[in-house]
C-alpha positions as CSV (number, residue, x, y, z in Angstrom):
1,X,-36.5,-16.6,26.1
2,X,-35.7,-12.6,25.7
3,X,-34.5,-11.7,22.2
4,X,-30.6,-10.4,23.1
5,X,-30.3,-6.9,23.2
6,X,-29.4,-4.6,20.4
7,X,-26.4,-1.8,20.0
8,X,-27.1,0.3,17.2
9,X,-24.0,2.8,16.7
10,X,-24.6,6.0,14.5
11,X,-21.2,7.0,12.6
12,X,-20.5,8.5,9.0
13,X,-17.6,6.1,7.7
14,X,-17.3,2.5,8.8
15,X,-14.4,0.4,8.1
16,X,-14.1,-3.3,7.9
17,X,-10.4,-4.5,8.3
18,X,-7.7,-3.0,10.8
19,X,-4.8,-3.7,8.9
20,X,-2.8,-1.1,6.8
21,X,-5.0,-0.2,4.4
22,X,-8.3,0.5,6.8
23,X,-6.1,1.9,9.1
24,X,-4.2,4.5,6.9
25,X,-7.8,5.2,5.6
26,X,-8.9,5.8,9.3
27,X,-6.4,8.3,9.8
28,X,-7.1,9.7,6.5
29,X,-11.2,10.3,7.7
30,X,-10.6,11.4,11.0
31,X,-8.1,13.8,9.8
32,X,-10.5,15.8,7.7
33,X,-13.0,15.6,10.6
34,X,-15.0,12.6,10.0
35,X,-16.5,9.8,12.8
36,X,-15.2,6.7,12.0
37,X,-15.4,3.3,12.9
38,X,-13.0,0.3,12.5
39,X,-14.5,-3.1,12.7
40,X,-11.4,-5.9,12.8
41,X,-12.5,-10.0,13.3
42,X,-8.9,-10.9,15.1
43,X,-9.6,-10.1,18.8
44,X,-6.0,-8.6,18.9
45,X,-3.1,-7.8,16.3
46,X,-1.0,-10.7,15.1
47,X,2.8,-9.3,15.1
48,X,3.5,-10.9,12.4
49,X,6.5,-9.2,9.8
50,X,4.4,-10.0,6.7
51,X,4.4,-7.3,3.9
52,X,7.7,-5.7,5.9
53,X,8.6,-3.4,3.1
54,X,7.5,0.5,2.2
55,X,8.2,1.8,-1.0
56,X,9.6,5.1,-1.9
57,X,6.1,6.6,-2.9
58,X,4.6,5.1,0.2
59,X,7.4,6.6,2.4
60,X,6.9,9.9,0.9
61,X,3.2,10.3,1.4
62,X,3.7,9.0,5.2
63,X,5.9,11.7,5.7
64,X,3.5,14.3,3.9
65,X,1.3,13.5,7.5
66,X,4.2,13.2,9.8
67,X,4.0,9.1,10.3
68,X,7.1,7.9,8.4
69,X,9.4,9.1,11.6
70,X,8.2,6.8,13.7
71,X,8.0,3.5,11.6
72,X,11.9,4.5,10.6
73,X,13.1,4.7,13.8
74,X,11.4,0.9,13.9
75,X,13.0,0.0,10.5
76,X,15.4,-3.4,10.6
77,X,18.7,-2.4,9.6
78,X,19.3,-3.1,6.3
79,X,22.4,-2.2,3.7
80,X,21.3,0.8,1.6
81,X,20.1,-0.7,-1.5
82,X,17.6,-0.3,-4.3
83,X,14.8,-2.6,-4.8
84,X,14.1,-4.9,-7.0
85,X,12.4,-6.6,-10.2
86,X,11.8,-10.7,-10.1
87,X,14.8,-10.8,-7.5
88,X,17.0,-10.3,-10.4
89,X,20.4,-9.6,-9.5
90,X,20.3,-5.5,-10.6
91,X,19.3,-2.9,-7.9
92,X,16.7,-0.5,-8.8
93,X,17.9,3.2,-8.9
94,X,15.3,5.5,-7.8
95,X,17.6,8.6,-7.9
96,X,16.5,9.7,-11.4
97,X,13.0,10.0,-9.4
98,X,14.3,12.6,-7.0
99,X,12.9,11.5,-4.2
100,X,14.7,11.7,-0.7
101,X,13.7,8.2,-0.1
102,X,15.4,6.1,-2.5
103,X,15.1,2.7,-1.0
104,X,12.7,0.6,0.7
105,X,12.5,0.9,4.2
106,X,11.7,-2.8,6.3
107,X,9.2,-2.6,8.7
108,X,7.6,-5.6,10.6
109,X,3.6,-5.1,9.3
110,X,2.7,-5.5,12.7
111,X,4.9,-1.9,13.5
112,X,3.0,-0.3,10.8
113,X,-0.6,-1.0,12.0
114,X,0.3,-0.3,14.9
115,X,1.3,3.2,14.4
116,X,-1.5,3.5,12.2
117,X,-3.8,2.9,15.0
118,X,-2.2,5.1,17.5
119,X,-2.5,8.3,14.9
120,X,-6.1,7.3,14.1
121,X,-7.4,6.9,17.8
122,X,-5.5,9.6,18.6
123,X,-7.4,11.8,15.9
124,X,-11.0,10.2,17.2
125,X,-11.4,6.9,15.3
126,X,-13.1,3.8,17.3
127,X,-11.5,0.7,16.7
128,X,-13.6,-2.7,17.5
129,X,-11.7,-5.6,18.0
130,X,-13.0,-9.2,17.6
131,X,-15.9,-7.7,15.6
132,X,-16.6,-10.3,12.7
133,X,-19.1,-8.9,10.3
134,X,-21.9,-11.0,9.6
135,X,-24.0,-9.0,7.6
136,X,-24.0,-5.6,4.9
137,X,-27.3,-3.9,4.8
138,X,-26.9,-0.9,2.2
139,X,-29.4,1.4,1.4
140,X,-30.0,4.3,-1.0
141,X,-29.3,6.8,2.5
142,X,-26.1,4.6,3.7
143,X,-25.2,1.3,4.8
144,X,-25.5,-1.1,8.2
145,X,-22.9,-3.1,8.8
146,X,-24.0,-6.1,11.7
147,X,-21.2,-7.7,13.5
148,X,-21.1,-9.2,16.3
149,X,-24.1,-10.4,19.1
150,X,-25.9,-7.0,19.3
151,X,-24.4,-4.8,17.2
152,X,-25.5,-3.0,14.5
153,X,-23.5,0.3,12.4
154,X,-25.2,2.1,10.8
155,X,-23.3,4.8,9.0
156,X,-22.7,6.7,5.0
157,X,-20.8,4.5,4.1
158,X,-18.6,1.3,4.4
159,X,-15.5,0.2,2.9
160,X,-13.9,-3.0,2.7
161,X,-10.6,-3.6,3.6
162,X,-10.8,-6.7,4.7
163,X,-8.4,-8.7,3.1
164,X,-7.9,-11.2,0.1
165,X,-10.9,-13.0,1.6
166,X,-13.1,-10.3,1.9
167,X,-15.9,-11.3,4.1
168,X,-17.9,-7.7,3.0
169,X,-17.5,-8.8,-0.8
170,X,-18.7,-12.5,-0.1
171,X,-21.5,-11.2,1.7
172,X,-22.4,-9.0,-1.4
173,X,-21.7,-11.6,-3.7
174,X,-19.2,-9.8,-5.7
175,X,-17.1,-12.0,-8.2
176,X,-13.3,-11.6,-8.0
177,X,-12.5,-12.2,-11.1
178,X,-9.1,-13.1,-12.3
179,X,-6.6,-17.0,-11.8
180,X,-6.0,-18.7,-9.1
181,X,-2.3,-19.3,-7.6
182,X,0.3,-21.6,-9.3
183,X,2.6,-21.4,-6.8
184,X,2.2,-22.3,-3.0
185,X,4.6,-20.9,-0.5
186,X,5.4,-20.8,3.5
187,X,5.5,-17.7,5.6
188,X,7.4,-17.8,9.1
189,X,8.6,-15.9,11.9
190,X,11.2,-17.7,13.5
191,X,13.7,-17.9,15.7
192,X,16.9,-19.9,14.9
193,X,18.6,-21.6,17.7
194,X,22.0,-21.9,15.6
195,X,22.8,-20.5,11.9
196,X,25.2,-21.7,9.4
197,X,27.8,-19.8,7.8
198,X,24.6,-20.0,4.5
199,X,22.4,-18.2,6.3
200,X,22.5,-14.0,6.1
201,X,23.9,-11.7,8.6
202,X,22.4,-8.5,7.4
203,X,19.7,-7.5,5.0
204,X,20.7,-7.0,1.5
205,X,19.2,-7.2,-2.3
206,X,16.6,-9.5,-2.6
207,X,19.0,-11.5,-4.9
208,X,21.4,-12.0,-2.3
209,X,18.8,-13.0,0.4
210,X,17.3,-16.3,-1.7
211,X,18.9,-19.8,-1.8
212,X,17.8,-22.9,-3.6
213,X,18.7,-26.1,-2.7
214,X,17.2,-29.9,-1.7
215,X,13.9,-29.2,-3.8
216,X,12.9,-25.9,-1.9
217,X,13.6,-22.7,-3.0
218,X,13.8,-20.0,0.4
219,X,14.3,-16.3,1.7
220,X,15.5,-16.1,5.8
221,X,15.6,-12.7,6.2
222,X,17.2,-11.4,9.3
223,X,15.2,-9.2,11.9
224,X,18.0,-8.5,14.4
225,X,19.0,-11.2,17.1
226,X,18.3,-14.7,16.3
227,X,14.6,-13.3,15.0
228,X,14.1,-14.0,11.1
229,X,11.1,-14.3,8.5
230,X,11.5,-17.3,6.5
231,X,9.5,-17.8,3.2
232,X,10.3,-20.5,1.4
233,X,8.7,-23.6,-0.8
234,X,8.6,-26.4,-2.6
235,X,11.0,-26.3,-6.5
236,X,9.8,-30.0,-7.4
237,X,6.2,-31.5,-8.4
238,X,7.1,-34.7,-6.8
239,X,4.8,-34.7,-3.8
240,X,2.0,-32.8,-5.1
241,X,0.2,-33.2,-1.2
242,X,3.3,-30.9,0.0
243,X,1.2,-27.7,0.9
244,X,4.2,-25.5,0.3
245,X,4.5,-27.6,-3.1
246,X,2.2,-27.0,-6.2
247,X,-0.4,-29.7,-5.5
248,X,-3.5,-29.9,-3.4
249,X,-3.7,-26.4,-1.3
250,X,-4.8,-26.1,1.8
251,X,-4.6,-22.6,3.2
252,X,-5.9,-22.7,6.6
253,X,-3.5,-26.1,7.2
254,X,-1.1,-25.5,10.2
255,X,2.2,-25.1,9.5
256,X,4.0,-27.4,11.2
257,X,7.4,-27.3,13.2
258,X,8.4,-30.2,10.9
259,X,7.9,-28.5,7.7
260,X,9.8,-25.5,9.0
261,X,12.6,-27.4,9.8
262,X,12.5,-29.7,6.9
263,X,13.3,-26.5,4.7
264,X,15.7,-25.1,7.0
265,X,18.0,-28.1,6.8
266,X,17.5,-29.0,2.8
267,X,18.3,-25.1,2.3
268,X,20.6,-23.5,4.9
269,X,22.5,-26.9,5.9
270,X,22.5,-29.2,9.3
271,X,24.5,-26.8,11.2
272,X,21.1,-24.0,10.6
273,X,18.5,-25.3,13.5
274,X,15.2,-24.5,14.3
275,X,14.4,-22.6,17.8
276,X,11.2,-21.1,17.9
277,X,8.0,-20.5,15.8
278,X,6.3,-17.2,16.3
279,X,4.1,-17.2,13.8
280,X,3.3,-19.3,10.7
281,X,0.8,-18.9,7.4
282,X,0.9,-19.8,3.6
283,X,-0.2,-18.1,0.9
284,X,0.0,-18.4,-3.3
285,X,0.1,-15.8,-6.0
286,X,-3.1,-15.8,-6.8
287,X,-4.0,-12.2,-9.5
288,X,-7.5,-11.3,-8.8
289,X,-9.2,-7.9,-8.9
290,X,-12.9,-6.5,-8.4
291,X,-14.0,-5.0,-11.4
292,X,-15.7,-1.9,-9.6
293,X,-14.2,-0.7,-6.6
294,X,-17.5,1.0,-5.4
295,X,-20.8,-0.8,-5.2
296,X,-23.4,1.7,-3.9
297,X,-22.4,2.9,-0.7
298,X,-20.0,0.4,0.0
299,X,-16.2,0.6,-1.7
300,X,-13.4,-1.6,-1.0
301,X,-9.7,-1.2,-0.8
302,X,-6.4,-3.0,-0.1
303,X,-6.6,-6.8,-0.5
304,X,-10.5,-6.4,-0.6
305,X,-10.3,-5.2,-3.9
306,X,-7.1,-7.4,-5.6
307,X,-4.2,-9.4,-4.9
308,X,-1.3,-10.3,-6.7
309,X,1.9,-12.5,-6.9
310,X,3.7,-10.7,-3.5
311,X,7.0,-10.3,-5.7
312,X,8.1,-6.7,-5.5
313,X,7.0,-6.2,-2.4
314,X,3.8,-4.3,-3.7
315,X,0.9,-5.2,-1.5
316,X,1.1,-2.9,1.5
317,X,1.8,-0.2,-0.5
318,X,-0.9,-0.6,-3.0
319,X,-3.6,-0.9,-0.1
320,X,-1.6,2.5,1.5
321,X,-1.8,4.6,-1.8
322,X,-5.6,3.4,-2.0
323,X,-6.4,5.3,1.1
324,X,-4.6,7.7,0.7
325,X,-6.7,8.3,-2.9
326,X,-9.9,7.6,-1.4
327,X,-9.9,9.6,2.1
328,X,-9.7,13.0,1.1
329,X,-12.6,12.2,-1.3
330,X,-14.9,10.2,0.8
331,X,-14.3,13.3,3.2
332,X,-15.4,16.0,0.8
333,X,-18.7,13.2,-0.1
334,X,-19.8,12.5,3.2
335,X,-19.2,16.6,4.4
336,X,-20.9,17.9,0.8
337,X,-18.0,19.7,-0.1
338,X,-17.7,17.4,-3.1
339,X,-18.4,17.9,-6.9
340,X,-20.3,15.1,-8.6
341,X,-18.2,12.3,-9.7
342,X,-15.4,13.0,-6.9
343,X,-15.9,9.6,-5.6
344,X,-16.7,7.9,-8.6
345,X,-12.6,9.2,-9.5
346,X,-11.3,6.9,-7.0
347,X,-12.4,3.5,-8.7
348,X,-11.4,5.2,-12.2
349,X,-7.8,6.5,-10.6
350,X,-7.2,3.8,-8.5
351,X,-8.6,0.2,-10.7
352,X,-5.9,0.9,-13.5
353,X,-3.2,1.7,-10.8
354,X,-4.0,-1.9,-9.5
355,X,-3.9,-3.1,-13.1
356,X,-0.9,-2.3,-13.4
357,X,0.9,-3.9,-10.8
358,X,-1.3,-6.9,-11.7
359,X,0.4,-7.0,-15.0
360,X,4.3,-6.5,-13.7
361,X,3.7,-9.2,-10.8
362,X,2.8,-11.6,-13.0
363,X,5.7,-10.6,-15.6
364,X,7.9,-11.5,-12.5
365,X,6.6,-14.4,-11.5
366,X,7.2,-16.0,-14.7
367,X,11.2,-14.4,-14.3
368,X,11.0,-15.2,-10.3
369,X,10.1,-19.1,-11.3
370,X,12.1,-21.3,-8.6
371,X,12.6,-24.1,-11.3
372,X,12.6,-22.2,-14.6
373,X,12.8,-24.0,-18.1
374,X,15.6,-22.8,-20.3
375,X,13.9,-20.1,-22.2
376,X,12.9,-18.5,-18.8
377,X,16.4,-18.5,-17.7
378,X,17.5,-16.7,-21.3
379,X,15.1,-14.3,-20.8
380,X,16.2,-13.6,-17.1
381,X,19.6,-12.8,-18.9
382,X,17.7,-11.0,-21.5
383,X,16.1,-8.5,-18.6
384,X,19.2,-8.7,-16.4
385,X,20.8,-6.9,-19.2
386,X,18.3,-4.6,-19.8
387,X,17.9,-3.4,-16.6
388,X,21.9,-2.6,-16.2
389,X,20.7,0.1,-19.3
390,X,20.0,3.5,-17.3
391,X,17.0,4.6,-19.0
392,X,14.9,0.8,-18.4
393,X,16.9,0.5,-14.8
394,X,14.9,4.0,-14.5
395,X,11.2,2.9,-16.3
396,X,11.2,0.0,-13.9
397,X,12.7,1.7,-10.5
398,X,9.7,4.2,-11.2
399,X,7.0,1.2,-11.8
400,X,8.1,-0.8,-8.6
401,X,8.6,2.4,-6.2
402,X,5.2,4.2,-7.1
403,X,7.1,7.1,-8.0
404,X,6.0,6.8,-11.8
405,X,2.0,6.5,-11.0
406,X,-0.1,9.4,-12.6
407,X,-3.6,10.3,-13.1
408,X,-5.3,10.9,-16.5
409,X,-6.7,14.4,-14.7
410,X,-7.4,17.0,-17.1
411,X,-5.0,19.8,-18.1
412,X,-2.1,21.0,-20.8
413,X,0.5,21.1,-17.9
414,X,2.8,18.1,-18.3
415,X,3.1,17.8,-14.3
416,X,-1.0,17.5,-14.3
417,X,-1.4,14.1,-12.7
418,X,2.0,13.5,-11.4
419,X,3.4,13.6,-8.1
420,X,6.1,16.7,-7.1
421,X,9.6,16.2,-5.5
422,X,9.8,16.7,-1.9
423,X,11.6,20.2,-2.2
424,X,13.0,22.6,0.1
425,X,11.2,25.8,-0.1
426,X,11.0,29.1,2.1
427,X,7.8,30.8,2.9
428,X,6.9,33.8,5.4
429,X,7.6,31.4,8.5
430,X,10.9,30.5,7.4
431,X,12.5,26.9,5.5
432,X,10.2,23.9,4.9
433,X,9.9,21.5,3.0
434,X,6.9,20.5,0.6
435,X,5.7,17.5,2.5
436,X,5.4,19.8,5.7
437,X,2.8,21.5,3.7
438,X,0.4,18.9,3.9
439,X,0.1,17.7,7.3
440,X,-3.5,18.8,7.9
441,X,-4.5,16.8,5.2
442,X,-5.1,19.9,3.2
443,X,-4.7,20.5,-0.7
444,X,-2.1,23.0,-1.3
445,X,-1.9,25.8,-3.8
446,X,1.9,26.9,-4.0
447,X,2.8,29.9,-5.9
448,X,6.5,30.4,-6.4
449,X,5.8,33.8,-8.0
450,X,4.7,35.5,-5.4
451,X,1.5,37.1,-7.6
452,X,-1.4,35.3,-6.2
453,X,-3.4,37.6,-3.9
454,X,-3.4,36.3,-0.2
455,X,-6.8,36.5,0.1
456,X,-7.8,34.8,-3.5
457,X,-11.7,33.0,-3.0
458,X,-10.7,29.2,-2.2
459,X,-13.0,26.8,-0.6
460,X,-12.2,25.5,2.7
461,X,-9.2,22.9,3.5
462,X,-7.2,24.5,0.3
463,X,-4.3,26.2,2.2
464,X,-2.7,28.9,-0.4
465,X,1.4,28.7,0.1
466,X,3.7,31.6,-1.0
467,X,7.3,30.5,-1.1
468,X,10.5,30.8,-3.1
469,X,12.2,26.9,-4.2
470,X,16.2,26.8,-5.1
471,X,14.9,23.5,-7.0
472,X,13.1,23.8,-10.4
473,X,10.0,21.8,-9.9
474,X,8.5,22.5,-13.7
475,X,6.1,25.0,-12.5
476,X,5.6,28.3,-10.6
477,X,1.9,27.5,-9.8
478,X,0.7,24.8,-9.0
479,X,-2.3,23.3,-7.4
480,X,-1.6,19.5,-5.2
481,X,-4.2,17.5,-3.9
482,X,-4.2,16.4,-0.7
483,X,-3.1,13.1,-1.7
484,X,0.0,14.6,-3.3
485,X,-0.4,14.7,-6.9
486,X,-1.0,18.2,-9.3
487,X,-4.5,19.0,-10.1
488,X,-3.2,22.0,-12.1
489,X,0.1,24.1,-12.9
490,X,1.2,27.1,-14.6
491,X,4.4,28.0,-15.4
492,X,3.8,31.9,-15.3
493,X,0.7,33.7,-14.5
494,X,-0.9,35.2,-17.3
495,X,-4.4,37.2,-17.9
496,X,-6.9,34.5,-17.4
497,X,-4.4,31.5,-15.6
498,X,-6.6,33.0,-12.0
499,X,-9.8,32.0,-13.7
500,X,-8.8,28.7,-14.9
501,X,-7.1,28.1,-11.3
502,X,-10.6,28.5,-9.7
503,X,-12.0,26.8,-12.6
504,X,-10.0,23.7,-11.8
505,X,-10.4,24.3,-8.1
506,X,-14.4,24.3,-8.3
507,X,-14.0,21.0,-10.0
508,X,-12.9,19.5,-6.9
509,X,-9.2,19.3,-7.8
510,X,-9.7,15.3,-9.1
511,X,-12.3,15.3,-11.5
512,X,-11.2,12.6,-15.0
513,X,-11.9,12.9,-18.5
C-alpha cells in the first residue's frame, strides 16, 4: 500500500486555535504584513454566546483598528450599566478612567470570532478548519506543526491558542501548574417556550440577573426574543454525582434536556418552560497558568496559557489584550526589525497581567460563593461597603475593565507604561481622534508642541503625528506602541529630550528592566 501523500505548507506564523484570541492575533500578523496560518480542530464555528462580554480596555483597543463598530452594532441591548465585582450589588464606575467606553458591551462569542475572521482573511490570513494538530516539531530555525492526513506547517513560529485544554501544550508536555475547580457549573443557550414573571426582560447588573432557589443557584440572561444563555448549578453537596453539583466531574458529559429543565423549574418557577436547546457545555473555575509563555519557538496565549474562575467576565478579554501585546512584536521578530529581548517582553508583560486577574477571580469566587458560610456573607457586606467608597469603587472599576494595566517599561515619565485616553485632537488633515491614529497597526509618536522636525530619523511603521488636544493628556510628547500604551513622554522638549526619544525608539519601544 502507497504511503498517503504529504502537504507541506511554507508560512512565517502559524496559529493553533480560531477563537478570539488566535484570531485577534491573526489580524494582528497579517496587519503588519506577515503570512499566517490558522489551524482550528472544530470543522465549523459553534455559535455559542459564551464569554459575551468586552471590557472597556478591550473595546478601546478594537476601535484603535476599526473592529469595535461592527461587533456594537451586534451588541444585545442591555441597560447602561457598570460592571461588576463577585456580582455584588455596586456597579463599577469607569468614568474616573476616562474612557469613552464605560461599560461592557454583550456580544454573543460566536459574533466576535466571527468578525475576527472576516478582518483577518480579508488582510491575507488562511484559516484551516477541522485541522486537529497532532504533532509540534520545533527546531532551532522554526517550528512544524502536523495536523491533519497529509499535512505538515512548517513556519517561524507557532503559538497556541488553543484553549484551556491545549492540545500544543500537551503535546510539549508542559505542566499547567495551579488547583483544580471547586465549583462545577452549566452553560446553555436556550430558548424558552414560556417565562415567568422571575425571569428578566432586559439585561441589567450582574446582581440583578442571578437567582437562587431549590438547591441551584442560576443567571438567564436574555438575548432578544425567546433566545437566552442560562448558567446555572448546583448550591447543595447532597448528590455529589450531580455534574453541575461539586462531586464527581465529568466535562465532556452531555447536558441533558432534563437537567436544563430541572434548573429552570427549581429556579424561575413552573410557569418558566423549556423550548429549545441550542447549545450546551459545563465548565468549573479551575486557576491554572503556564509558568513561561514562550518555549522556544512556540508561545501560547488566551486559555492556552491560563484560566480562571469566569467571574468578572475576564477571559475573552485577557486572551484579546494577549494578542494584541504579542503581534506587533512577533511582527518586528519574524521581519528583523526587532531589538533582542522584544519577544522575550511579552511573557514578562503579559504573565503578571494574567497573575493578576488570577488573584482577583479567585478573591471573587470566595465573595461569589452560591452557599456562603456566615463570615463570607459579612465580608460581602464588608466589600459591598467599600466599593460604594469612590476612590475603591475606582481601584476596582480600573482592575476589572483593563483600564488600570501598565507595564514596568523604563522611563521617569509617570504615563511610561500606561495606556492614553481616547482624545480628540486636530492635526494637518483636520479632527481625529487618538484611536484613529493607530489603524495601520503603527506605533505613534504624537507631539502636541509642534517642535519635532517632520522629517526626524524613525524606523519604519512609527508614524510621527503633529496635532493640537483641547484635553490635557499629562504630556506634550509622547511615544505609543502600537498596542496602545507609552513607551516614552516628555512634558516639554528640552536640549537632549530628541536624543533620548530615539534612544527609547532604537530600543524597540517595549524593552523591561
Amino acid at each position: 500500500m502507497s504511503e498517503p501523500e504529504v502537504e507541506v505548507v511554507q508560512t512565517e506564523v502559524v496559529v493553533v486555535g480560531a477563537g478570539p484570541t488566535g484570531l485577534t492575533l491573526a489580524c494582528e500578523l497579517t496587519l503588519a504584513g506577515l503570512r499566517t496560518l490558522v489551524l482550528e480542530k472544530s470543522a465549523q464555528r459553534v455559535e455559542q454566546v459564551k464569554g459575551g462580554g468586552i471590557q472597556p480596555r478591550t473595546a478601546e483597543l478594537l476601535e484603535m483598528r476599526g473592529l469595535l463598530g461592527p461587533l456594537v452594532a451586534s451588541a444585545a441591548a442591555r441597560v447602561p450599566t457598570g460592571g461588576h465585582f463577585a456580582a455584588l450589588p455596586v456597579p463599577l464606575d469607569c468614568a474616573p478612567w476616562r474612557t469613552r467606553h464605560p461599560f461592557p458591551v454583550a456580544v454573543p462569542q460566536w459574533k466576535v470570532e466571527e468578525a475576527l475572521e472576516e478582518r483577518a482573511v480579508a488582510q491575507g490570513a488562511r484559516v484551516l478548519r477541522d485541522a486537529a494538530v497532532r504533532a509540534v516539531e520545533p527546531d532551532d530555525e522554526g517550528v512544524v506543526v502536523v495536523a491533519r492526513d497529509g499535512l505538515r506547517v512548517r513556519a517561524r513560529y507557532a503559538v497556541a491558542c488553543d484553549g484551556a485544554h491545549s492540545t500544543v501544550r500537551g503535546l510539549l508536555g508542559l505542566p499547567f501548574p495551579g488547583r483544580p475547580g471547586t465549583h462545577r457549573a452549566v452553560l446553555a443557550d436556550i430558548r424558552l417556550a414560556t417565562a415567568s414573571a422571575l425571569v428578566p426582560r432586559e439585561l441589567g447588573h450582574m446582581s440583578t440577573m442571578t437567582r437562587r432557589a431549590g438547591g441551584y443557584w442560576a443567571m438567564l440572561v436574555p438575548l432578544g426574543g425567546d433566545r437566552h444563555r442560562f448558567t446555572f448549578g448546583r448550591t447543595d453537596t447532597a448528590d455529589t454525582a450531580d455534574t453541575a453539583g461539586r462531586g464527581d466531574f465529568d466535562r465532556d458529559a452531555p447536558v441533558t434536556r432534563e437537567e436544563i429543565t430541572a434548573a429552570l423549574r427549581a429556579v424561575y418557577g413552573d410557569g418558566t418552560t423549556l423550548g429549545a436547546v441550542e447549545n450546551a457545555s459545563r465548565f468549573t473555575d479551575a486557576t491554572r497558568q503556564l509558568e513561561h509563555y514562550r518555549v522556544g519557538r512556540v508561545l501560547f496565549a488566551g486559555d492556552a496559557a491560563h484560566i480562571h474562575s469566569p467571574l468578572g467576565g475576564q477571559g475573552l478579554n485577557l486572551g484579546v489584550q494577549d494578542a494584541f501585546n504579542l503581534g506587533w512584536k512577533l511582527a518586528a521578530t519574524v521581519q528583523g526589525r526587532a531589538p533582542r529581548g522584544l519577544l522575550d517582553s511579552y511573557h514578562t508583560e503579559r504573565h503578571p497581567a494574567a497573575a493578576r486577574v488570577l488573584h482577583h477571580t479567585s478573591a471573587q469566587r470566595v465573595l461569589a460563593d452560591p452557599n456562603p458560610s456566615e463570615d463570607v456573607a459579612a465580608l460581602r457586606d464588608i466589600v459591598i461597603d467599600l466599593l460604594r467608597l469612590p476612590d475603591a469603587n475606582r481601584h476596582i472599576a480600573g482592575l476589572m475593565s483593563g483600564l488600570s494595566l501598565h507595564y514596568p517599561l523604563p522611563g521617569d515619565h509617570p504615563l511610561t507604561g500606561h495606556r492614553v485616553p481616547d482624545a480628540g485632537l486636530r492635526t494637518g488633515a483636520g479632527p481625529t481622534r487618538l484611536s484613529a491614529l493607530f489603524a495601520a497597526g503603527h506605533a505613534v509618536l504624537l507631539d502636541l508642541t509642534g517642535s519635532l522636525p517632520a522629517g526626524l530619523p524613525l524606523p519604519p511603521r512609527i508614524d510621527l503625528v503633529h496635532a493640537t488636544c483641547r484635553d490635557d493628556l499629562g504630556a506634550a510628547v509622547l511615544l505609543i506602541r502600537p498596542d496602545g500604551y507609552v513607551r516614552w513622554a516628555a512634558d516639554r522638549l528640552a536640549d537632549g529630550d530628541e536624543d533620548a526619544l530615539l534612544a527609547a525608539v532604537a530600543e524597540g519601544l517595549a524593552t523591561t528592566p
